[in-house]
N, C-alpha and C positions, 0 to 999 in steps of 0.2 A: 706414290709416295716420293718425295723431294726433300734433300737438307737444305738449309736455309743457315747461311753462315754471313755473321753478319762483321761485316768487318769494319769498318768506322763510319762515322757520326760524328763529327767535330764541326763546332765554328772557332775559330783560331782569333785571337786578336794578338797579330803578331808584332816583336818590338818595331818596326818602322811605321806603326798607327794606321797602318792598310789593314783591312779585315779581308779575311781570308774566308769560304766556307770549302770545307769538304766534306759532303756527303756521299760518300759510296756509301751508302748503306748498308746493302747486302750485294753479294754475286751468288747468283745460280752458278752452281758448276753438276749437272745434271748429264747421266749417262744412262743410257737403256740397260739393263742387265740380260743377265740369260731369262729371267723368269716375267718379263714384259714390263714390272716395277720400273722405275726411275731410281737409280743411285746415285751417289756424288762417285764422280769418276776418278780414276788413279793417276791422272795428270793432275788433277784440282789438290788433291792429296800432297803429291810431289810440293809443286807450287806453293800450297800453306809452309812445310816444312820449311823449302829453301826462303821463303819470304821470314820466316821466324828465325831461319840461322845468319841471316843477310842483318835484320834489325839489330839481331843480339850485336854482333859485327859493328855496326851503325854505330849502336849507343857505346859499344867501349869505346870507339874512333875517338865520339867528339867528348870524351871523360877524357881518355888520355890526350887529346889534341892540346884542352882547358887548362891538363897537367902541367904538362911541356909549355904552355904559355905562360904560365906562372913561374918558373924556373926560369924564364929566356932560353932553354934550348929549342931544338931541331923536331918542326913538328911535320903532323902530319897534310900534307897538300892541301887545296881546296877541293882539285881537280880527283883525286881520289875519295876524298868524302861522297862530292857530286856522283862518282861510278858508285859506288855504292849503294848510293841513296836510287839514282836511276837505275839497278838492277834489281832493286826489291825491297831495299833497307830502311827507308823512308820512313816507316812510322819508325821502328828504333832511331834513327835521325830527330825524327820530332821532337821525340820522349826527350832526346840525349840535349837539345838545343834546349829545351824547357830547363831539363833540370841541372843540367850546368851551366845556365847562362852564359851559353857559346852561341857562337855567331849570330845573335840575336838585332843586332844595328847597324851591321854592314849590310847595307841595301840591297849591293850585287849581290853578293852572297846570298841573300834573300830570297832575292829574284829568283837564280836560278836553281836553288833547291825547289822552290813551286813550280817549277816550270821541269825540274826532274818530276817530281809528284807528277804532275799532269801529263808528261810523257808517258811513263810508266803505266798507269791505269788505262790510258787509249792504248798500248801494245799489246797489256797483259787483256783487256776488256775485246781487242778488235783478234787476239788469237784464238781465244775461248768461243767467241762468235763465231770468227770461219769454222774452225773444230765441231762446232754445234750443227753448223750449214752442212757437213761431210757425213754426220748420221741421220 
């Protein structure tokens, strides 16, 4: 027996007229237990959590970033959004850039939020793998 957690499915057509696809579909995160079953393990666990406290995180950034640009005050970085998003925050990023039409046409910007996405899932996908290779 195995969980099967499916985490996104998306094709994006994002504001600079590039099409984007992501499909992770699903991740196994699969551990042997004591009774010879297959569970989801408690680093995979961990992982969902901090990934769902990171988005939340995410999507208020780029609300209040939106905020604070409309006021012309003192906002928040790019280069702090990017950590964010690079440490797990990324779909609350997406959501947050959809629904406040934040940073949706500055190219760079663009770019390198996909290019967080795409680091992010080879770190997180190449340490679950070694982890899997150690049992």
């Amino acid at each position: 027996m195995f969980f099967h957690i499916p985490l996104l499915s998306i094709a994006v057509l994002d504001g600079t007229g590039s099409r984007f696809a992501i499909t992770t579909t699903s991740l196994l995160l699969a551990q042997n237990d004591s009774t010879g079953g297959v569970g989801i393990g408690p680093l995979a666990m961990i992982y969902a959590v901090v990934m769902l406290i990171l988005s939340l995180l995410s999507f208020a950034s780029y609300g209040w970033d939106k905020r604070q640009a409309r006021v012309d005050r003192q906002r928040i970085s790019e280069r702090r959004l990017h950590t964010i998003d690079l440490l797990g925050g990324w779909p609350g990023g997406w959501i947050g850039r959809r629904t406040f039409r934040h940073k949706t046409s500055k190219r760079s910007f663009v770019i390198v939020f996909w290019m967080t996405v795409v680091l992010n899932l080879c770190l997180v996908g190449a340490f679950f793998y070694g982890l899997s290779q150690l049992m």
